[in-house]
ZADO-1210 file (C-alpha; in nm, 4 decimals, padded with zeros to 6 digits):
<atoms>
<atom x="12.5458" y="08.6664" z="08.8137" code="UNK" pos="1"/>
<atom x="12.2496" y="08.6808" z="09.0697" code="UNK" pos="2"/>
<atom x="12.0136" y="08.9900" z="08.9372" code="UNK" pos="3"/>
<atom x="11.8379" y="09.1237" z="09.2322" code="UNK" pos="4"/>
<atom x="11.4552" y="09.2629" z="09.1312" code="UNK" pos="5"/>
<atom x="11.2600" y="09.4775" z="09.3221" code="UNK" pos="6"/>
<atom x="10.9304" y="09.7088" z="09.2458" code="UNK" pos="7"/>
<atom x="11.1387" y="10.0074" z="09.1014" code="UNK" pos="8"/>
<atom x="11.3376" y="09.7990" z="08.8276" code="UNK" pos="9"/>
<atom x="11.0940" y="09.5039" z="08.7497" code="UNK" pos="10"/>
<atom x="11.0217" y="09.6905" z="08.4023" code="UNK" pos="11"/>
<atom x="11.3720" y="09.5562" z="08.3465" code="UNK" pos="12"/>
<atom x="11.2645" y="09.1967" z="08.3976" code="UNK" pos="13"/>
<atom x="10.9355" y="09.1385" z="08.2818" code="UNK" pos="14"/>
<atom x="11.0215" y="08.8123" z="08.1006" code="UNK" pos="15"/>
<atom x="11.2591" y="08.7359" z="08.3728" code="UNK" pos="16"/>
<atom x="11.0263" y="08.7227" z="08.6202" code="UNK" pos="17"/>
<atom x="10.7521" y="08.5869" z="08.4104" code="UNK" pos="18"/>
<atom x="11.0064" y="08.2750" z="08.3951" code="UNK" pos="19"/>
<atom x="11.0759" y="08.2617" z="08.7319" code="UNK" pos="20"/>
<atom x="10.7155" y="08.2064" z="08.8651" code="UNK" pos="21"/>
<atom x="10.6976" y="07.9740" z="08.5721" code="UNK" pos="22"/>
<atom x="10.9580" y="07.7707" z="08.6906" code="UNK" pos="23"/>
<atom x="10.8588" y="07.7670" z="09.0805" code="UNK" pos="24"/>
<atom x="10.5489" y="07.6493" z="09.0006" code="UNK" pos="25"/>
<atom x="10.7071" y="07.3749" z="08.7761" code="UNK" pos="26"/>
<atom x="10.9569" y="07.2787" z="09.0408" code="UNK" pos="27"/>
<atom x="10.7806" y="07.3591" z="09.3982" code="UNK" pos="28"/>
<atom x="10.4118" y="07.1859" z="09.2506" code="UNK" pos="29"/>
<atom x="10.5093" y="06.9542" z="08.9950" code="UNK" pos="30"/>
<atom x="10.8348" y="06.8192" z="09.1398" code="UNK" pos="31"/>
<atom x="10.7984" y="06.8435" z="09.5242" code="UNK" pos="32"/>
<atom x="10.3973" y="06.8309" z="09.5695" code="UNK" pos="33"/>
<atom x="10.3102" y="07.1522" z="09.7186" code="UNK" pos="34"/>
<atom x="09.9731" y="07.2915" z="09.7215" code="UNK" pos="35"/>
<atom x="09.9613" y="07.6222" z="09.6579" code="UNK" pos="36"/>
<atom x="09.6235" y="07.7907" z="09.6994" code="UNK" pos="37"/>
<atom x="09.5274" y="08.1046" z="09.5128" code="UNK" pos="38"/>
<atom x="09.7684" y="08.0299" z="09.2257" code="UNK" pos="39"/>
<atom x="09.6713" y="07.9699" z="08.8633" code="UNK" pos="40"/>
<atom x="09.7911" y="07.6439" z="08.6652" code="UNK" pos="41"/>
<atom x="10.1482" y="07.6881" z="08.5879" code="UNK" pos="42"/>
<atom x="10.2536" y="07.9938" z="08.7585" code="UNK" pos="43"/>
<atom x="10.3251" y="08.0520" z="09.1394" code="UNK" pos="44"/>
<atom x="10.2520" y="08.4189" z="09.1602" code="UNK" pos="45"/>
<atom x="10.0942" y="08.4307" z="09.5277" code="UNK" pos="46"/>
<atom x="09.9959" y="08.7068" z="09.7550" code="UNK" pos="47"/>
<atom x="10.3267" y="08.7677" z="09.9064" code="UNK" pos="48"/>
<atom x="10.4615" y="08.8810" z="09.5903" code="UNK" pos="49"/>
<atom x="10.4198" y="09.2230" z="09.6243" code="UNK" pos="50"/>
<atom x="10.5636" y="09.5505" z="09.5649" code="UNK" pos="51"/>
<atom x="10.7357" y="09.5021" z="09.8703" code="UNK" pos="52"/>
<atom x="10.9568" y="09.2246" z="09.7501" code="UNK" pos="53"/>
<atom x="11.2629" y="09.1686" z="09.7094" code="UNK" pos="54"/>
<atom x="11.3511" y="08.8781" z="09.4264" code="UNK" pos="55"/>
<atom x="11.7499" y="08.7222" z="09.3819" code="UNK" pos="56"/>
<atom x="11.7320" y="08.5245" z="09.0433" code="UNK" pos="57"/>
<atom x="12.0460" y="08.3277" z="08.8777" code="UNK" pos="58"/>
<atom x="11.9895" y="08.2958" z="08.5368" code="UNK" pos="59"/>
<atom x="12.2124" y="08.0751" z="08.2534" code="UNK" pos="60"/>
<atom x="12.4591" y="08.2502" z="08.0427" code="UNK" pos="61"/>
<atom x="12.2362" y="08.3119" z="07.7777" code="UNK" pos="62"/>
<atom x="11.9905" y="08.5109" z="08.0397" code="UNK" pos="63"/>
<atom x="11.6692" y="08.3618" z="07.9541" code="UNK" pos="64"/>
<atom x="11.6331" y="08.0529" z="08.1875" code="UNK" pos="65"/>
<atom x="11.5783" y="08.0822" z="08.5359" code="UNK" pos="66"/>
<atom x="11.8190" y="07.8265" z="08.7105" code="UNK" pos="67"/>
<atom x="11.7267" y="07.9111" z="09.0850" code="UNK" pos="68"/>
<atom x="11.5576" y="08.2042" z="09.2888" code="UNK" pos="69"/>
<atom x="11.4258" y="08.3514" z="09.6254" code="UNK" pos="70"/>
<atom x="11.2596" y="08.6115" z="09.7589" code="UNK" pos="71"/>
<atom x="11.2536" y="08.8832" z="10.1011" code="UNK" pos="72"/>
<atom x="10.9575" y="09.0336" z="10.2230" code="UNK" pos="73"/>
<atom x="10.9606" y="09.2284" z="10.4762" code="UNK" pos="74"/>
<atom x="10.8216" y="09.0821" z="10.8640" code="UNK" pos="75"/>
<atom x="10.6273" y="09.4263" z="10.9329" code="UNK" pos="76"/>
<atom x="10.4010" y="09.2955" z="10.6624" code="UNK" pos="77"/>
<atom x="10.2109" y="09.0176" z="10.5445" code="UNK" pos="78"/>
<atom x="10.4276" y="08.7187" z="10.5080" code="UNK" pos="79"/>
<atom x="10.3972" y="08.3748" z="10.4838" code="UNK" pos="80"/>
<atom x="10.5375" y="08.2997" z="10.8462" code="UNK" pos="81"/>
<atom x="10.3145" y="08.5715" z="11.0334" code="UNK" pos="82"/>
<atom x="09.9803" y="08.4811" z="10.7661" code="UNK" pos="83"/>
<atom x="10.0272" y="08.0681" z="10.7229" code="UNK" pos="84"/>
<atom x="10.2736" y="07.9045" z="10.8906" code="UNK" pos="85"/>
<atom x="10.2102" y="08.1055" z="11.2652" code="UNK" pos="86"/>
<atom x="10.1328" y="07.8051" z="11.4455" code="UNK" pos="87"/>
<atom x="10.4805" y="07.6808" z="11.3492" code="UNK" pos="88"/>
<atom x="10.6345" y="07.9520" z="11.5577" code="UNK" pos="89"/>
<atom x="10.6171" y="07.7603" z="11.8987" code="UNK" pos="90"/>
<atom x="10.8566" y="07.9047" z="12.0804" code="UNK" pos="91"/>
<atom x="10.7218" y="08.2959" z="12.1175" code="UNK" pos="92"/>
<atom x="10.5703" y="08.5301" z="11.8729" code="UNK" pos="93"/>
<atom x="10.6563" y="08.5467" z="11.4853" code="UNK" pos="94"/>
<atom x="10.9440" y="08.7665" z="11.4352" code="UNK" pos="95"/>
<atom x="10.8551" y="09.0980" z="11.3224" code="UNK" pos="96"/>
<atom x="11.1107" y="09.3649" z="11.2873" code="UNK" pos="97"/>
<atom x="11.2290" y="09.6696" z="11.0589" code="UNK" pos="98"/>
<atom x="11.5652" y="09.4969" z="11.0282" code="UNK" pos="99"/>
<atom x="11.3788" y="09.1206" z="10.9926" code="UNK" pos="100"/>
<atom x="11.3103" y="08.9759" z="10.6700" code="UNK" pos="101"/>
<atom x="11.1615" y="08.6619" z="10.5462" code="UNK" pos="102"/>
<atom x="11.3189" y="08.4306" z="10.3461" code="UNK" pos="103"/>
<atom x="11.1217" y="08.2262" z="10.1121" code="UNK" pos="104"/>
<atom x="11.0665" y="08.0605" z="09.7982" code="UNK" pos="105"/>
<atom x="11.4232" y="07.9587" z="09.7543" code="UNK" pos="106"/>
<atom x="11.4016" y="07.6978" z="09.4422" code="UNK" pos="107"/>
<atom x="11.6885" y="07.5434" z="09.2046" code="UNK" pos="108"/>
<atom x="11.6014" y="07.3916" z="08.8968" code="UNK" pos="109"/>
<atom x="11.7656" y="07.0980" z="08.9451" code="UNK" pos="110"/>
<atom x="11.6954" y="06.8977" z="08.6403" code="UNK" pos="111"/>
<atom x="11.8237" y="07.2093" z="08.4451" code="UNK" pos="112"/>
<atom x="12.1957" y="07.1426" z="08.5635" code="UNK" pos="113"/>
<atom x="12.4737" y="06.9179" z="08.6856" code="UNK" pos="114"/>
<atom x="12.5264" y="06.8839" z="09.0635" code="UNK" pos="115"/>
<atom x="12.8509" y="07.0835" z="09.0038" code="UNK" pos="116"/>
<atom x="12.6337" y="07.3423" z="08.8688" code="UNK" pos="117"/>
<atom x="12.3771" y="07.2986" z="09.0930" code="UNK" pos="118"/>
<atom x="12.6192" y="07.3790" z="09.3731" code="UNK" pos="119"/>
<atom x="12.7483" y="07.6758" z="09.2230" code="UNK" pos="120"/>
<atom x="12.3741" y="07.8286" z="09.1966" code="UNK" pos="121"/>
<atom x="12.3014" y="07.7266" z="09.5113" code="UNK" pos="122"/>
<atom x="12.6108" y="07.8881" z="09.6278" code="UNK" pos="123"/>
<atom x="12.5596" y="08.2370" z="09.4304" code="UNK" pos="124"/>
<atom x="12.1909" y="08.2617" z="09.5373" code="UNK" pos="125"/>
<atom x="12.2214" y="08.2299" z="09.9140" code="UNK" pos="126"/>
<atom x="12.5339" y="08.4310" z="09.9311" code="UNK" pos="127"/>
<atom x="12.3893" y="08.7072" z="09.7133" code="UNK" pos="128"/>
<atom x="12.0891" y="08.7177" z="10.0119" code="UNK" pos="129"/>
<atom x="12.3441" y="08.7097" z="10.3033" code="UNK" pos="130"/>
<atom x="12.5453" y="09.0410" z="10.0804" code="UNK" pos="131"/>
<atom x="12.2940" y="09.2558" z="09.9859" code="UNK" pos="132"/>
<atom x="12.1173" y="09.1676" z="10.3842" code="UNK" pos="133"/>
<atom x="12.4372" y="09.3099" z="10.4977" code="UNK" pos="134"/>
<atom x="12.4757" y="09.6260" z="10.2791" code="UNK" pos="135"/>
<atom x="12.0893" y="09.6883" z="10.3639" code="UNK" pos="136"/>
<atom x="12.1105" y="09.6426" z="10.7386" code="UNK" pos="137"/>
<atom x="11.8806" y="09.3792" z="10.7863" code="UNK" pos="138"/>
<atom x="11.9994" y="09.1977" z="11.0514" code="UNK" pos="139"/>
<atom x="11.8150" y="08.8306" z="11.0271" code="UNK" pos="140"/>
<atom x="11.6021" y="08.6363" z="10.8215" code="UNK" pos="141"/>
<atom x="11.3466" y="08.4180" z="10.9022" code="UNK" pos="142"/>
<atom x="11.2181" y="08.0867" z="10.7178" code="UNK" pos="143"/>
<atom x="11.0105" y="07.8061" z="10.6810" code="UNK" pos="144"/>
<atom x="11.2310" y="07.5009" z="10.5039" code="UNK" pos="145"/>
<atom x="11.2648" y="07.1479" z="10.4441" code="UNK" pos="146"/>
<atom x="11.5048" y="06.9517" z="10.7196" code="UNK" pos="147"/>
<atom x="11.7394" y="06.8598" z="10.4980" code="UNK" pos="148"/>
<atom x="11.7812" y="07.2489" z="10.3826" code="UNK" pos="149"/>
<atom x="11.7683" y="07.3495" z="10.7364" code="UNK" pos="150"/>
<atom x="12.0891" y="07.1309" z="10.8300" code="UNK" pos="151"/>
<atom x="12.2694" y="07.2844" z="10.5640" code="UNK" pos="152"/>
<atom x="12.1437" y="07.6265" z="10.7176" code="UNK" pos="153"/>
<atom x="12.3342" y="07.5651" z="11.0013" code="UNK" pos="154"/>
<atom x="12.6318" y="07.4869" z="10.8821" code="UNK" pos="155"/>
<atom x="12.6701" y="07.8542" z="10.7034" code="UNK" pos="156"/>
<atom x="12.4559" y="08.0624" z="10.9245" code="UNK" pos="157"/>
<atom x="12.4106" y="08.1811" z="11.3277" code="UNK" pos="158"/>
<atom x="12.0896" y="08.0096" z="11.3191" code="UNK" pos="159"/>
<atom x="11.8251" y="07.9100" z="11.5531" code="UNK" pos="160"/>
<atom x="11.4582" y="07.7104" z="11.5547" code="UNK" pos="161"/>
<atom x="11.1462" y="07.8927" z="11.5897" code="UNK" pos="162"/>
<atom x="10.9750" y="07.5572" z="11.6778" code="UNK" pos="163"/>
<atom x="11.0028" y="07.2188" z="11.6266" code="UNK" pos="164"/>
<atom x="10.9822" y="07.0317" z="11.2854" code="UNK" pos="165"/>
<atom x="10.6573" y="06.9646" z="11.1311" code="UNK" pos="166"/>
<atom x="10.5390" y="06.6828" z="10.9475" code="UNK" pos="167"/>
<atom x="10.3314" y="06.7664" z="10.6380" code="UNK" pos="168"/>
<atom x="10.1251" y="06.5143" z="10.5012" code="UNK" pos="169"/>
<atom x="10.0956" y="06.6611" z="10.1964" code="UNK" pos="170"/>
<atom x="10.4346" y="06.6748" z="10.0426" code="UNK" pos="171"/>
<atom x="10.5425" y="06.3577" z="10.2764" code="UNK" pos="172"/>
<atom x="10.8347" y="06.5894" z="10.4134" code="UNK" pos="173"/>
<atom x="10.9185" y="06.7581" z="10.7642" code="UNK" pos="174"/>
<atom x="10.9675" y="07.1036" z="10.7515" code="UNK" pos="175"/>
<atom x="11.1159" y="07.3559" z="11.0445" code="UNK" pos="176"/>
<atom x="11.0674" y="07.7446" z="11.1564" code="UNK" pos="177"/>
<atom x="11.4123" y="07.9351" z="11.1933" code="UNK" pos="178"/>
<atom x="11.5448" y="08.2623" z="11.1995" code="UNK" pos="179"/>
<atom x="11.9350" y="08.2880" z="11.0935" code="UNK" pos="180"/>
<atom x="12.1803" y="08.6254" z="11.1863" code="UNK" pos="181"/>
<atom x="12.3372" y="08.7891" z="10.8392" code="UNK" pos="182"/>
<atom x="12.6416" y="08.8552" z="10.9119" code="UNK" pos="183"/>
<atom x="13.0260" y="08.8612" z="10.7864" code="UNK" pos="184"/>
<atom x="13.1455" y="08.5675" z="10.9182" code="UNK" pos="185"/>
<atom x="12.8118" y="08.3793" z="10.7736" code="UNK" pos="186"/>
<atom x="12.9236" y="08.5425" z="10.4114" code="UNK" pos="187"/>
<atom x="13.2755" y="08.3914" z="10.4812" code="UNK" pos="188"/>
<atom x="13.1292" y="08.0305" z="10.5580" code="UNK" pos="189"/>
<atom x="12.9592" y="08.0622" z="10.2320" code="UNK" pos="190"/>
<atom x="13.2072" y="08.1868" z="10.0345" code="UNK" pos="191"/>
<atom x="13.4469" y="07.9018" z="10.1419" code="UNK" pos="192"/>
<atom x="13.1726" y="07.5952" z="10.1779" code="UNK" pos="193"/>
<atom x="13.0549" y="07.6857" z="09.7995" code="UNK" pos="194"/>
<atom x="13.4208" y="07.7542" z="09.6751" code="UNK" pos="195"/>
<atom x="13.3410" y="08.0916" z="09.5806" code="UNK" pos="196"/>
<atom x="13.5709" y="08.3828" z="09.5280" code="UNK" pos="197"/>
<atom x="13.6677" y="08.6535" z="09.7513" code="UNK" pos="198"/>
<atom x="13.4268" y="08.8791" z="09.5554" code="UNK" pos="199"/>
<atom x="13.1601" y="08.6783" z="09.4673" code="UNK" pos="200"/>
<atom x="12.8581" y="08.7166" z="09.4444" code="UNK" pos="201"/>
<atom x="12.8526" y="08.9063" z="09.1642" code="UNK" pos="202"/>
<atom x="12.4913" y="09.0544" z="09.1423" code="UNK" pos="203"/>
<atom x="12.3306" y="09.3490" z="08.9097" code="UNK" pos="204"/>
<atom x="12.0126" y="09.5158" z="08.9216" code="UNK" pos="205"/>
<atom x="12.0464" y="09.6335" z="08.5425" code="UNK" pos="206"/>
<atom x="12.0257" y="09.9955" z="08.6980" code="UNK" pos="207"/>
<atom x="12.3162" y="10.2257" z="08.5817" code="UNK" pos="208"/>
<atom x="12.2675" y="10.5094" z="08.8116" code="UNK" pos="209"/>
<atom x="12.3706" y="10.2205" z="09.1155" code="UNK" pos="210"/>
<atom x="12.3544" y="09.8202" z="09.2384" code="UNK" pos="211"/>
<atom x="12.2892" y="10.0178" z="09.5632" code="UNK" pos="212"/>
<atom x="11.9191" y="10.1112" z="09.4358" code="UNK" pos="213"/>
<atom x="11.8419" y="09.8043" z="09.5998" code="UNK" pos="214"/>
<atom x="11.9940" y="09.8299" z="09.8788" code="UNK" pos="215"/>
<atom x="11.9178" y="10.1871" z="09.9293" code="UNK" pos="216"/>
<atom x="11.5113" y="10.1656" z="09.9399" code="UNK" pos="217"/>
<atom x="11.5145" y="09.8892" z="10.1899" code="UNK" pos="218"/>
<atom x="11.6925" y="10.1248" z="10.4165" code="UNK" pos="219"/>
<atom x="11.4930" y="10.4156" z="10.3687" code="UNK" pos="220"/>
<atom x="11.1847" y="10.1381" z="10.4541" code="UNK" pos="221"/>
<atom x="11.3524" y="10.0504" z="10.7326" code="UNK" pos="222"/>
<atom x="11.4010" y="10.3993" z="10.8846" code="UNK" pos="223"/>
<atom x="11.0908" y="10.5168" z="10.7811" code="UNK" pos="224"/>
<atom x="10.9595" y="10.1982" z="11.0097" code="UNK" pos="225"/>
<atom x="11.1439" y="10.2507" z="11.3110" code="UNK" pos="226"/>
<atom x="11.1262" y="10.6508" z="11.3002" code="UNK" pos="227"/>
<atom x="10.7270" y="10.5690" z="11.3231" code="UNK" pos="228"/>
<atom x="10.8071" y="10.3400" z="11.5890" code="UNK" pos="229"/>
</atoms>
């Protein structure tokens, strides 16, 4: 079950999410090097986690550990691609859009599971992102990722560079700009490469009045945006 957390239900998941920065910061700072500025020992809380956002956790069947997560913001605002990684955009301008949302901080605990397991998360987490992009009507999300994760990317997804990759001294790793299209056929791909079911992902916003709640305030966003526009 992916549980999908936004401003209007996070009362529902305050130890949820308390876990969940807890582990990025474990995994993204203490496993993979990143420097993270802004952020206090032990917990990746940064600036783009905002109201705004829009988190898809996978927790273990006991629902206290976070196994894997990631977050949309939307590209109208403050993201990391427009506010940090610009520059990596060398192709044109930073997407910006109603329908355009970024993709970022997607993290698996890894040394929590098996690589079978590890599979299935990875599969339920991305998948849940490509649904709920779909029932919402955004149309494309864009990223910043590791190579490696960006030739899986491609596999699943209509995707495309926003640049070309970047070496980053740092973390000794090359990362790449992209934006990918959320569509059916990409839902299919995942379904099938991650041996999920026809009606998977499964995902719950602990809300019993709709899983649409969701779903609905990002449209109402997003036609709020482009009636201004």
């Amino acid at each position: 079950m992916v549980q999908i957390i936004m401003h209007h239900n996070a009362h529902l998941y305050k130890d949820t999410l308390r876990s969940m920065y807890e582990m990025r910061y474990r995994v993204a700072v203490g496993e993979w090097g990143w420097n993270i500025p802004g952020v206090p020992a032990g917990f990746d809380k940064d600036r783009f986690d905002t109201n705004d956002t829009i988190y898809f956790v996978c927790l273990d069947p006991t629902e206290r550990k976070v196994l894997a997560c990631a977050r949309l913001n939307p590209t109208m605002k403050p993201h990391l691609l427009s506010d940090v990684f610009a520059n990596r955009c060398v192709t044109g301008d930073v997407p910006r859009a109603a329908e355009v949302y970024e993709l970022s901080r997607y993290i698996v605990d890894h040394g929590a599971m098996t690589q079978v397991q590890q599979k299935a998360v990875r599969g339920r987490i991305v998948s849940a992102v490509n649904k709920f992009c779909l029932e919402a009507g955004v149309t494309h999300v864009t990223f910043l990722s590791y190579m490696s994760s960006y030739a899986r990317t491609i596999k699943y997804w209509e995707t495309r560079p926003l640049g070309p990759p970047c070496y980053f001294e740092e973390d000794n790793a090359e990362y790449i700009a992209a934006i990918s299209a959320m569509t059916h056929a990409g839902l299919d791909n995942l379904r099938h490469g991650f041996d999920l079911k026809d009606d998977e992902p499964f995902v719950s916003s602990r809300l019993s009045w709709s899983d649409n709640a969701a779903i609905k305030s990002v449209q109402q966003a997003r036609e709020k945006k482009q009636t201004a526009a």
